[in-house]
C-alpha positions in Angstrom: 216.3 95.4 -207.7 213.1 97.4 -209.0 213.5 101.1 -209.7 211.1 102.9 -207.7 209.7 104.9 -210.8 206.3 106.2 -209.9 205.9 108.3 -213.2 206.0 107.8 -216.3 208.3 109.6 -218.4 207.8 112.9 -218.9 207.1 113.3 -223.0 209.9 114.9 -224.7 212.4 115.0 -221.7 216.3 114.7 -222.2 217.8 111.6 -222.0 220.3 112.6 -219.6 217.8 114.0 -217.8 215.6 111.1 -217.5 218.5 108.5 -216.7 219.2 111.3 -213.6 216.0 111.0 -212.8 216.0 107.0 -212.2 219.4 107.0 -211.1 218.0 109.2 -207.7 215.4 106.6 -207.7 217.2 103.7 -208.0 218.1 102.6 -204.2 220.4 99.4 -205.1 222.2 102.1 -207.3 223.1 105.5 -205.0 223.6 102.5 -202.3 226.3 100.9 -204.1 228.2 104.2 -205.6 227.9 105.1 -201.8 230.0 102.4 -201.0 232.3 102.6 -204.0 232.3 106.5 -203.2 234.1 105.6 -199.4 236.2 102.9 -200.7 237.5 105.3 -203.9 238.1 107.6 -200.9 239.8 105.3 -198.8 242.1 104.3 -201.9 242.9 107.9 -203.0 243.5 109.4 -199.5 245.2 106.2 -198.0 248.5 108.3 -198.0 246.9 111.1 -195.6 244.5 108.8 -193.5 246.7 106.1 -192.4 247.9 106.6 -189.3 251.5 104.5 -189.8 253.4 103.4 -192.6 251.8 100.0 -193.7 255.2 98.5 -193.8 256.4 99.4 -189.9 257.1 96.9 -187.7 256.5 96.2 -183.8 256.8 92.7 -182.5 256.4 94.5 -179.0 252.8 95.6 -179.9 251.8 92.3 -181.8 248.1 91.1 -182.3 247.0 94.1 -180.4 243.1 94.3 -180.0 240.8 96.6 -182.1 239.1 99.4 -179.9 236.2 97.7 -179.5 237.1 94.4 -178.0 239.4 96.3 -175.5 242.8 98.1 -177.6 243.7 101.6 -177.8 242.8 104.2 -180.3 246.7 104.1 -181.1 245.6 101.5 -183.3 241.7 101.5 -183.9 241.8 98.3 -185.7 244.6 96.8 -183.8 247.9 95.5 -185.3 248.6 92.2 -187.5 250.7 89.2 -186.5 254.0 91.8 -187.0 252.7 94.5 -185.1 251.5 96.4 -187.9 249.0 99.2 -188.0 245.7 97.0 -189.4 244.3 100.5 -190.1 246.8 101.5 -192.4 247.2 98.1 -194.3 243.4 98.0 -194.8 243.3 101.9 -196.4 246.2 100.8 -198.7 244.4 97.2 -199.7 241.5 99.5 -201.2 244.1 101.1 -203.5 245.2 97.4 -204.5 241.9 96.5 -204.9 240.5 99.4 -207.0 243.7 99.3 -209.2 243.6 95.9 -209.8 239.5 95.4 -210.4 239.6 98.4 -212.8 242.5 97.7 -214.6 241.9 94.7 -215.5 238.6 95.1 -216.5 239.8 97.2 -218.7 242.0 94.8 -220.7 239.2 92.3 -220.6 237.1 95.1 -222.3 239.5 95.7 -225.1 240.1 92.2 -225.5 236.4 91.0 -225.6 234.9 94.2 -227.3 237.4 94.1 -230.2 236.8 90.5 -231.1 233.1 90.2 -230.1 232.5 93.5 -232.5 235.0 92.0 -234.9 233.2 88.3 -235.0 229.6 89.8 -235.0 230.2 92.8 -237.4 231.8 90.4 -240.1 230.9 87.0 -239.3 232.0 84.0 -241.5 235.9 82.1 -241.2 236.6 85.7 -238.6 233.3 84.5 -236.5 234.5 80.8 -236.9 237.9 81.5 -235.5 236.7 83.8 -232.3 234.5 81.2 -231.3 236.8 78.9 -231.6 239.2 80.8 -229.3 236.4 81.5 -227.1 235.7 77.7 -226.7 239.7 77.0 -225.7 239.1 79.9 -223.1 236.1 78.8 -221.9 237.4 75.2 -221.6 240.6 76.2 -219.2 240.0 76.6 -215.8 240.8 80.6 -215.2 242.0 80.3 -211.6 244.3 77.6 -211.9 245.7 78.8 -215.3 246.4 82.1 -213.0 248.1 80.7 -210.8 250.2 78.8 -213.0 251.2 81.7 -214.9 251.8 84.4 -212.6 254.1 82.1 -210.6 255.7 81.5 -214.1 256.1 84.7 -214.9 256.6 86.3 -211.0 254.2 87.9 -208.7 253.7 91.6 -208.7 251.0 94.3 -208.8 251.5 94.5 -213.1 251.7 90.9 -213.7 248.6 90.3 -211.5 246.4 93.0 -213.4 247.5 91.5 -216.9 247.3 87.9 -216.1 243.4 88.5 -214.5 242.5 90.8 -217.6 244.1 88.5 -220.5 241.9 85.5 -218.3 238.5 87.7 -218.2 237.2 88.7 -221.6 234.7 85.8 -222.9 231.5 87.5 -221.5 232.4 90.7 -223.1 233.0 88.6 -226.7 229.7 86.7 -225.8 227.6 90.0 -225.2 228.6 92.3 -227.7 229.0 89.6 -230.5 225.5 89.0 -230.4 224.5 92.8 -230.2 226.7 93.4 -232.8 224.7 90.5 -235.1 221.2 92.3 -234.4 222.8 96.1 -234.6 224.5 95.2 -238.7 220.9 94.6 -239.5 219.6 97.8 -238.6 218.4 100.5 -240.8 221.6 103.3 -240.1 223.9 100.5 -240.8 222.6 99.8 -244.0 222.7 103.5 -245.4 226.2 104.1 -243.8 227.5 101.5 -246.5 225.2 103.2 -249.3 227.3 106.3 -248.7 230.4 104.5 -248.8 231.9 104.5 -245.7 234.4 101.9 -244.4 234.0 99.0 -241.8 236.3 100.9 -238.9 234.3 104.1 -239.7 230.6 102.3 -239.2 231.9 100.2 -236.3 233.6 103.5 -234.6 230.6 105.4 -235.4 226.9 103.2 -235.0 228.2 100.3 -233.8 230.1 100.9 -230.7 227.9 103.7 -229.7 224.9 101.4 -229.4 227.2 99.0 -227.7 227.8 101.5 -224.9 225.2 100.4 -222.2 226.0 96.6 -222.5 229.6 97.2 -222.3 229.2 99.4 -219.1 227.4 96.7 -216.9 229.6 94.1 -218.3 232.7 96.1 -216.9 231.1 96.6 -213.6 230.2 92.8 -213.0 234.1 91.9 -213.9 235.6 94.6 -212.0 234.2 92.6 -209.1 235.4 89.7 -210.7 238.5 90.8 -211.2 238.9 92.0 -207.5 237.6 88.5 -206.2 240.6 86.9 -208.3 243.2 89.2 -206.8 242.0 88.7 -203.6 242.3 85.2 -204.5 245.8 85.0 -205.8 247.1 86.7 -202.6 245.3 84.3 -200.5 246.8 81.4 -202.4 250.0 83.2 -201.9 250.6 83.8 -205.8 249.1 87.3 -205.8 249.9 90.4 -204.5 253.2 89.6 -202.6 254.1 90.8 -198.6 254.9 93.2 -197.7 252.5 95.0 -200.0 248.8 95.2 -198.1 245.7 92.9 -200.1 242.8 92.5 -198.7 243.1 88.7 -199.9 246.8 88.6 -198.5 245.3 89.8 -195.0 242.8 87.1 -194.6 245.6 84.5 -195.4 248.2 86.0 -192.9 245.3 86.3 -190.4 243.8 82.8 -191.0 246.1 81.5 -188.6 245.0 82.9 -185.5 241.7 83.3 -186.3 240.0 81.3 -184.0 241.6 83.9 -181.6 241.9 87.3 -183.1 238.9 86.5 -185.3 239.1 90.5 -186.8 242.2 89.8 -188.5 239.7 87.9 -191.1 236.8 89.7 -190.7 237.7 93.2 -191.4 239.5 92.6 -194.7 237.0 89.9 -195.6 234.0 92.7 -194.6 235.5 95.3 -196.5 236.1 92.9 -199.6 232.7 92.0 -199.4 231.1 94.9 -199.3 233.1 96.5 -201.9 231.8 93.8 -204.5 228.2 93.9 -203.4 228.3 97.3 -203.9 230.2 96.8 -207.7 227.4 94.4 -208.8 224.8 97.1 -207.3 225.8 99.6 -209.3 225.7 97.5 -212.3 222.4 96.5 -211.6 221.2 100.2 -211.0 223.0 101.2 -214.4 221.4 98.4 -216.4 217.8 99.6 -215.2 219.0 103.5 -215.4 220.7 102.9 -218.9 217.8 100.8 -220.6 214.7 101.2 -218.2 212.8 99.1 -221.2 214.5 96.0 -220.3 213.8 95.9 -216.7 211.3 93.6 -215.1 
């Protein structure tokens, strides 16, 4: 999406100033960290929004309608296949699916930044042997291995995040690899070595700076990766395990009767939606915020 920049930089202005400036601007951007905004709400005040515990039962008030297609306010979204607030199962999912996308997009960062830095910065047998790895990662289907290993090792919230972020690295290696390449050419490079300084200390200090903005909308692409995989795991029924609420374990323990109760699948599957349109908006908007010379 364009940025709706009608001037031209002002000569001279701050940085921080000017990325502010196309940020406000940017619609695909504030509409995104709108919806991330809610959901981030959703997550952190699930405890004080939802109106029963997700885990309380009552096969006496079972697949109970949503307000709008004729059920009470009691339960606004109506109740689950065990007579479960859907409300309150749907505020907790968001705090599985912000914990899970961001957590493991942070291991993927380490993973991929250290050894795309590590294979562009010094290049020969160490850039031989990433790509290498890289080409055994690229070559196993990540899904599948997934599944295979966290029914190995046992479902649960930890195992999940590590598996996805140990599985999710290869487009950070690709991306900064090659910026790395380009940035060892450059000028400041050059005279940091003339003065003697060491490889962590050049890396630390002019590489990974100048790293910063491709690493940032990287992250935000595979935190919505990451939540797509979780949601997938659960509704697999290798993920997240019952009773603990996931949006992807909602859609599989509503597929059932969804020919009849069709909002069993379409609220969690709406929310999940939304929630990773808005992730890859936001990236978007900070790709054209962060380097407004590379957008088209």
């Amino acid at each position: 999406m364009a940025v709706v920049d009608t001037d031209l930089e002002l000569a001279g202005e701050h940085p921080a100033r000017a990325a502010l400036r196309r940020a406000v601007h940017h619609r695909g951007f504030i509409f995104g960290a709108a919806i991330i905004a809610v959901v981030g709400a959703m997550a952190l005040l699930a405890p004080f929004l939802a109106p029963f515990d997700y885990t309380e039962q009552n096969l006496g008030n079972r697949l109970a309608y949503p307000v709008w297609a004729g059920g009470s306010w009691e339960h606004p979204l109506g109740t689950d296949h065990l007579g479960r607030d859907y409300l309150s199962r749907l505020l907790y999912g968001a705090q599985i699916s912000v914990i899970v996308g961001f957590s493991a997009a942070a291991i993927g960062c380490v993973i991929g930044v250290a050894l795309g830095v590590a294979a562009g910065f010094l290049g020969g047998r160490v850039d031989q042997v990433v790509s290498f790895v890289l080409s055994c990662q690229l070559a196993l289907p990540s899904l599948l291995l997934a599944m295979a290993l966290v029914f190995l090792i046992g479902p649960s919230v930890t195992v999940v995040i590590c598996v996805i972020g140990f599985l999710h690295w290869n487009l950070y290696l690709v991306v900064t690899r090659a910026a790395t390449q380009r940035i060892r050419q450059l000028e400041f490079v050059t005279a940091s070595k003339a003065l003697g300084a060491d490889t962590l200390s050049i890396v630390w200090r002019d590489v990974l700076p100048n790293l910063s903005s491709h690493i940032l909308v990287i992250f935000t692409y595979e935190v919505g990766s990451a939540i797509l995989a979780e949601a997938a795991l659960s509704f697999l029924g290798v993920g997240i395990p019952a009773p603990t609420p996931s949006w992807g374990l909602m859609i599989a323990e509503g597929k059932d009767a969804m020919f009849f109760q069709p909002w069993l699948v379409t609220i969690p599957g709406i929310a999940l939606f939304l929630l990773v349109i808005a992730i890859n908006l936001m990236g978007d908007g900070l790709r054209d915020v962060a380097a407004p010379e590379a957008r088209h």
